[in-house]
C-alpha positions in Angstrom: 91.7 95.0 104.5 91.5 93.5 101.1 93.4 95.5 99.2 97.0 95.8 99.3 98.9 98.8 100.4 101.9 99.7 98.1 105.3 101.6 100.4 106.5 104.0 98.0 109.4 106.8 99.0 107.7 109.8 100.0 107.7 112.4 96.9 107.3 116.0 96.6 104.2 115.7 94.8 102.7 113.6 97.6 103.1 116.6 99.8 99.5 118.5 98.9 97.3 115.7 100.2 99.6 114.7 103.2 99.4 118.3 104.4 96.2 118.9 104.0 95.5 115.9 106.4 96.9 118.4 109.1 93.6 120.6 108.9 92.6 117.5 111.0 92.8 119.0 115.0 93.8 115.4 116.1 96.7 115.0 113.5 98.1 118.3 113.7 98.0 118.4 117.6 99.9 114.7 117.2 102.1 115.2 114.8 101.7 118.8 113.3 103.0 121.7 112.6 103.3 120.3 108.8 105.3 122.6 106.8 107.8 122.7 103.7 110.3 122.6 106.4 109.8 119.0 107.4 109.1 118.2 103.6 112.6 119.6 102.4 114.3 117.4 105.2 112.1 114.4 103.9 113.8 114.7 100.5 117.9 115.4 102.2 117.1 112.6 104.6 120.0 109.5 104.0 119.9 108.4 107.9 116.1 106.9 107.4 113.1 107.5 105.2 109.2 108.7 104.7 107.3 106.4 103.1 103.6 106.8 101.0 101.5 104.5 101.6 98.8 103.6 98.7 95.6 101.5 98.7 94.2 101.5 95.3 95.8 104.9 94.3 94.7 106.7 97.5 97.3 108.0 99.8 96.3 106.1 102.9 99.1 106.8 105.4 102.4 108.4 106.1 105.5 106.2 107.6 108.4 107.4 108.8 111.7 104.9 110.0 115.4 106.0 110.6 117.9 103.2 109.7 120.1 101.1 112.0 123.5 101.8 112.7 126.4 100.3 113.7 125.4 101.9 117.4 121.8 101.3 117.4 121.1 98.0 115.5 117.4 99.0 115.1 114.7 100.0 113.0 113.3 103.0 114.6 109.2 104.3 113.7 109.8 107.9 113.4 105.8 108.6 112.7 103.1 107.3 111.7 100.1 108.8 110.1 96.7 107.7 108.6 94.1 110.0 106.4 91.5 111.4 109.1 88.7 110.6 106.7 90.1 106.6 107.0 91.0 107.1 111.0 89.7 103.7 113.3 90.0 101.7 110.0 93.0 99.0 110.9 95.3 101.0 108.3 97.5 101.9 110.8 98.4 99.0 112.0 98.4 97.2 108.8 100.9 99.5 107.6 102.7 98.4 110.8 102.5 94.8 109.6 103.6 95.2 106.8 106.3 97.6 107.2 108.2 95.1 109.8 107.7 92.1 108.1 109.4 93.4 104.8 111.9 91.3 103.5 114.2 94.3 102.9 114.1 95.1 106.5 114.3 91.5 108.1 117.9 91.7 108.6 117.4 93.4 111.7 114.6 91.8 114.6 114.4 95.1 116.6 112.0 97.8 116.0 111.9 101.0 118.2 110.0 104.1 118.5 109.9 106.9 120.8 106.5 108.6 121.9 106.0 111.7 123.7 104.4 111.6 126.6 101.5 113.8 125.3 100.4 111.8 123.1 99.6 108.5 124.7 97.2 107.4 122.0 100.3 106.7 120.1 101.3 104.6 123.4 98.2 102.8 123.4 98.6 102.1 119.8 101.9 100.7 119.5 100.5 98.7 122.5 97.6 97.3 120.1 99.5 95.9 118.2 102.3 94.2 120.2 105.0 96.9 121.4 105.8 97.0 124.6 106.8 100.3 126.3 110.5 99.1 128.1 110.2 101.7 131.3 107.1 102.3 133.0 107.6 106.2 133.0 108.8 108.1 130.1 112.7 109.1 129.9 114.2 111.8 130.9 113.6 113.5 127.0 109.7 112.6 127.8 109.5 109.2 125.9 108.2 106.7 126.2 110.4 104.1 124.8 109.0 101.5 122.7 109.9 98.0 121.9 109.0 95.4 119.3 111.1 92.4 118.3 110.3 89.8 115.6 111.2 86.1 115.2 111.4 86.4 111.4 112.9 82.9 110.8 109.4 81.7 111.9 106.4 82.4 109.4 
């Protein structure tokens, strides 16, 4: 991609196009229902974030992380989501690139995210672009448990 993608805090008045991604079956079965539920816990949340991700003005994808703490000294990916119309494009996992690269975020090496075991796309996904799932089956919640670390003193 040429273009660079801009992370910008998820907004209320980002919430028309997002959701209307969800009239997508494949979205909505993955990550759906979306509702003004999940938006008003978007705006409260302080233990992580949703980020908008732009590409020349266009809402191109939908992040979600959840902040370390002094328990779990990792990033975690909550969700990811790219515009169907854009879907097989490489935004995904650009906006994977650049979301665990981000000098912000570097203090911290470990990434996680946790993928339900009906929606091993997700699996495959993560996979793609160098996660590794830490159990062979999924836990006892149905996740699969997902791992990426990063040597950021090396660029």
């Amino acid at each position: 991609m040429a273009d660079q993608l801009i992370f910008s805090l998820f907004e209320e008045k980002d919430f028309p196009e997002y959701r209307s991604w969800y009239e997508d079956a494949e979205l909505h079965t993955r990550l759906g229902p979306m509702d003004e539920d999940w938006l008003q816990h978007v705006l409260r949340e302080t233990d992580g974030c949703q980020y908008s991700v732009f590409r020349d003005g266009e809402l191109v994808a939908v992040v979600g992380i959840k902040y370390p703490t002094e328990k779990y000294r990792y990033y975690c990916i909550t969700d990811v989501a790219t515009k169907p119309s854009l879907r097989g494009q490489g935004i995904g996992s650009e906006v994977l690139k650049e979301l665990i690269s981000h000098p912000y975020l570097q203090k911290v090496h470990t990434w996680r995210s946790y993928v339900d075991k009906k929606n091993p796309k997700a699996k495959e996904f993560l996979e793609r672009n160098g996660w590794m799932c830490i159990k062979d089956t999924p836990d006892e919640d149905g996740m699969w448990v997902m791992l990426r670390e990063e040597d950021h003193t090396v660029r």
